[in-house]
Backbone as CSV, one residue per row, in Angstrom:
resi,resn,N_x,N_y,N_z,CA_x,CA_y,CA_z,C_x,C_y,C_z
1,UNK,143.034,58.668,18.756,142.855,57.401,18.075,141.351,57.178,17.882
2,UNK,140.880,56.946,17.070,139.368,57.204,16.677,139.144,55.537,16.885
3,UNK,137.755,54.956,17.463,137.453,54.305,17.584,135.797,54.271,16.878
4,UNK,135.092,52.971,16.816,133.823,52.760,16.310,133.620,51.617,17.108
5,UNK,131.888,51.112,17.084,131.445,49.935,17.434,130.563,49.825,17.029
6,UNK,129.998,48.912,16.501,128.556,47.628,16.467,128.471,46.915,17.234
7,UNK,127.064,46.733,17.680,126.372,45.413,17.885,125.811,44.974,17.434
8,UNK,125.789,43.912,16.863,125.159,42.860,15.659,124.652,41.777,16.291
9,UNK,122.990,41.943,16.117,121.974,40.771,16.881,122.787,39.765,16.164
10,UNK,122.535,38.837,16.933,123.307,36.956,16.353,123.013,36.232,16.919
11,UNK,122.124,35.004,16.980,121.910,33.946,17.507,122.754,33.106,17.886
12,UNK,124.181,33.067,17.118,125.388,32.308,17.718,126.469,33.329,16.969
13,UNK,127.282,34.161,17.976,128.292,35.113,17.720,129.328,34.750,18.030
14,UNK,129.366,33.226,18.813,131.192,32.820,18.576,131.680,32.148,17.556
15,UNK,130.112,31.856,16.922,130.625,31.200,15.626,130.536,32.342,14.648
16,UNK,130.158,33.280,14.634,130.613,34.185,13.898,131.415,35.238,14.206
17,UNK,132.508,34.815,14.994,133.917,35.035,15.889,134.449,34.208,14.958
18,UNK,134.456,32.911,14.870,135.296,31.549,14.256,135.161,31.665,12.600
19,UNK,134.165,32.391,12.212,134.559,32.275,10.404,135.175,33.660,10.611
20,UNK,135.521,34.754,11.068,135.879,35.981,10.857,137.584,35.687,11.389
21,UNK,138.126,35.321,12.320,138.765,34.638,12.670,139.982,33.906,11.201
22,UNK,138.893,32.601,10.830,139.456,31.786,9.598,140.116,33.048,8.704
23,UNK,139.112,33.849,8.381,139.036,34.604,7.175,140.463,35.670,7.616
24,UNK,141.108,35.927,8.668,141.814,36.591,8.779,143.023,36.153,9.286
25,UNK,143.130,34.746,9.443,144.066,33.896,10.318,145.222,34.104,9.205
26,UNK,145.183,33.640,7.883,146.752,34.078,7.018,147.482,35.187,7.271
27,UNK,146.490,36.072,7.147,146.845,37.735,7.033,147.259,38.520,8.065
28,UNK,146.668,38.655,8.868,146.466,39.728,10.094,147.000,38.412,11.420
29,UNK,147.112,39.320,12.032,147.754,38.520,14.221,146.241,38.667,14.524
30,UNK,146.192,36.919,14.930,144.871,36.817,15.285,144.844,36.340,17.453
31,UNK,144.563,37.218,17.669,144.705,36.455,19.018,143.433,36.548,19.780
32,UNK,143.228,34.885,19.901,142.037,34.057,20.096,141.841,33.918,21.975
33,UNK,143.178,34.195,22.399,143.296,33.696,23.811,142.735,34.640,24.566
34,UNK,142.658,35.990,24.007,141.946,37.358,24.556,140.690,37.489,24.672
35,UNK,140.052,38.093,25.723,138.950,38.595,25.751,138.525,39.676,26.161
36,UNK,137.984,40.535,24.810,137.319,40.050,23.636,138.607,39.561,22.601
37,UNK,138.079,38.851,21.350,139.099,38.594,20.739,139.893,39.814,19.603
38,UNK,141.467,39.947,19.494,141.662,40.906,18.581,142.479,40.221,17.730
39,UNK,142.118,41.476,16.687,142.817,40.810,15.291,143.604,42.399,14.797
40,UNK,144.904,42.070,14.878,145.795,43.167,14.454,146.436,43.416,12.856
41,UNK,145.601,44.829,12.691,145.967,44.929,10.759,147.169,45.728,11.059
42,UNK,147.545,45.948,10.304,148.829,46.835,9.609,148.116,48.656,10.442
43,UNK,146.862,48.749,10.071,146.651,50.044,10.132,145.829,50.440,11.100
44,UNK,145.350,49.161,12.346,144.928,49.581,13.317,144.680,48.171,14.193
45,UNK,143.045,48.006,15.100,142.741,46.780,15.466,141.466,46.468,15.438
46,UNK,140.622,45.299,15.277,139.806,45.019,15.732,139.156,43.728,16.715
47,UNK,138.102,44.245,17.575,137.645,43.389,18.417,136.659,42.721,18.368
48,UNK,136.466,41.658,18.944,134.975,40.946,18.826,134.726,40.029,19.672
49,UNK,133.597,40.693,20.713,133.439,39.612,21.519,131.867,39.401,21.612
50,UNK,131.439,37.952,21.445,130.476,37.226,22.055,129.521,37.838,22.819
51,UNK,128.314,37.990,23.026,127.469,38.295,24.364,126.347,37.768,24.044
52,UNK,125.701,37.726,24.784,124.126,36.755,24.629,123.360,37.411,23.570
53,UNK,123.090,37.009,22.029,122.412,37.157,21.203,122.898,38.521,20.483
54,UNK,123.767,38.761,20.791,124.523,39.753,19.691,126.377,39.640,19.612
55,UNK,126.473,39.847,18.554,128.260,39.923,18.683,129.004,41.509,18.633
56,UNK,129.669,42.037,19.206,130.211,43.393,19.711,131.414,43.422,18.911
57,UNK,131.454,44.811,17.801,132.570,44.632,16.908,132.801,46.078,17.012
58,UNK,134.353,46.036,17.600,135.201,47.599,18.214,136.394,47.661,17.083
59,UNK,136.922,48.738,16.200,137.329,49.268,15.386,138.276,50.129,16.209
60,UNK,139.287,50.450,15.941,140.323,51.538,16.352,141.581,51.748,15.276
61,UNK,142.051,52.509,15.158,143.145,53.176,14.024,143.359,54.167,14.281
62,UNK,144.790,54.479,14.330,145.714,55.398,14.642,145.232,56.880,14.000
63,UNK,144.451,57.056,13.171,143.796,58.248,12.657,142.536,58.012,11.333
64,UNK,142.107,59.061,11.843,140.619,59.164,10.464,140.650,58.173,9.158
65,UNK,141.792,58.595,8.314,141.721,57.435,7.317,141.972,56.540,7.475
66,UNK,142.958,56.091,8.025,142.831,54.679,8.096,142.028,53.885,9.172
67,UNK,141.025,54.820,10.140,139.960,54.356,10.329,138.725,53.697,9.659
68,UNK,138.563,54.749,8.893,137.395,54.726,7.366,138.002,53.769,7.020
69,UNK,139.604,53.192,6.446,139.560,51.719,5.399,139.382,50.923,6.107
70,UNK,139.865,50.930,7.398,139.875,49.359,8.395,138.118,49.066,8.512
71,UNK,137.848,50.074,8.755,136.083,50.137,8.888,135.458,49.095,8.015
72,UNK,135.569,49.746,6.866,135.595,49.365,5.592,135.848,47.970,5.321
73,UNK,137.427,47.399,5.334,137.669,46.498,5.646,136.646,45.339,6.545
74,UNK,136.559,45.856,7.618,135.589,44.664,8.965,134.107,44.698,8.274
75,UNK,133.618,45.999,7.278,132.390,45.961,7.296,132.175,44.587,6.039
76,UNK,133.345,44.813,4.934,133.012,44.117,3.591,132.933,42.466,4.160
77,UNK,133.665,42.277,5.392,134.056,40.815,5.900,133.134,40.138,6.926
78,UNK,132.121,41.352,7.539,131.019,41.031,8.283,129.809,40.696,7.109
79,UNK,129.987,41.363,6.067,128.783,41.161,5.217,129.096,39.888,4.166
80,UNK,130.063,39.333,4.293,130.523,38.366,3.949,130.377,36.774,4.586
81,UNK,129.878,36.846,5.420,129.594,35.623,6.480,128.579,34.662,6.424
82,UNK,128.745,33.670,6.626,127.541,32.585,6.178,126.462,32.557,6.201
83,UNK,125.515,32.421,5.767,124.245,32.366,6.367,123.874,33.517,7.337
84,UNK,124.524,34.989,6.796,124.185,35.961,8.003,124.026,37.539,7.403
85,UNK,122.253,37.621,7.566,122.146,39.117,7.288,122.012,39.885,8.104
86,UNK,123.171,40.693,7.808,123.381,41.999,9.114,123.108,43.444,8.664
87,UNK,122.365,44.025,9.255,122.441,45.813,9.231,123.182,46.381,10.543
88,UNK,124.406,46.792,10.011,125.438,47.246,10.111,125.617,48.852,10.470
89,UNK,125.827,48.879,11.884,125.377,50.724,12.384,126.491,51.135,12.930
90,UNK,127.517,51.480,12.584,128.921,51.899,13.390,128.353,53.013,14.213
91,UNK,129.046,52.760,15.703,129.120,54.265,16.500,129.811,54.500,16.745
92,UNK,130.363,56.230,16.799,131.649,56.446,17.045,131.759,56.907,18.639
């Protein structure tokens, strides 16, 4: 099961937990009660938890491609966020 991660400096990363969250609450199983928090797609999961001045974003999918789209997916929705410019470094 191939996994990835970022850490993304952030001055406040539970609030950018809470618009990523919104943005996926129709679509995807969002479960908020966990820690870190996960959000379950069709084609894999992702995590995100909080830590002092950065937010920690873990990627996993059942194989290579649909690693790369979910990736894909979290990356277009991280660069999508309010008031927030991120450079974006997946590790595998």
């Amino acid at each position: 099961m191939p996994i990835s991660r970022a850490e993304l400096p952030a001055e406040d990363a539970a609030s950018l937990i809470d618009q990523l969250c919104e943005r996926w609450a129709d679509a995807e199983a969002v479960d908020r009660t966990s820690d870190p928090v996960r959000i379950d797609f069709a084609n894999g999961s992702c995590y995100l938890q909080a830590q002092p001045d950065k937010l920690l974003v873990v990627v996993e999918a059942v194989d290579d491609e649909t690693h790369d789209q979910l990736e894909g997916e979290v990356d277009a929705a991280l660069e999508a966020l309010k008031g927030v410019s991120l450079d974006i470094v997946w590790e595998a």
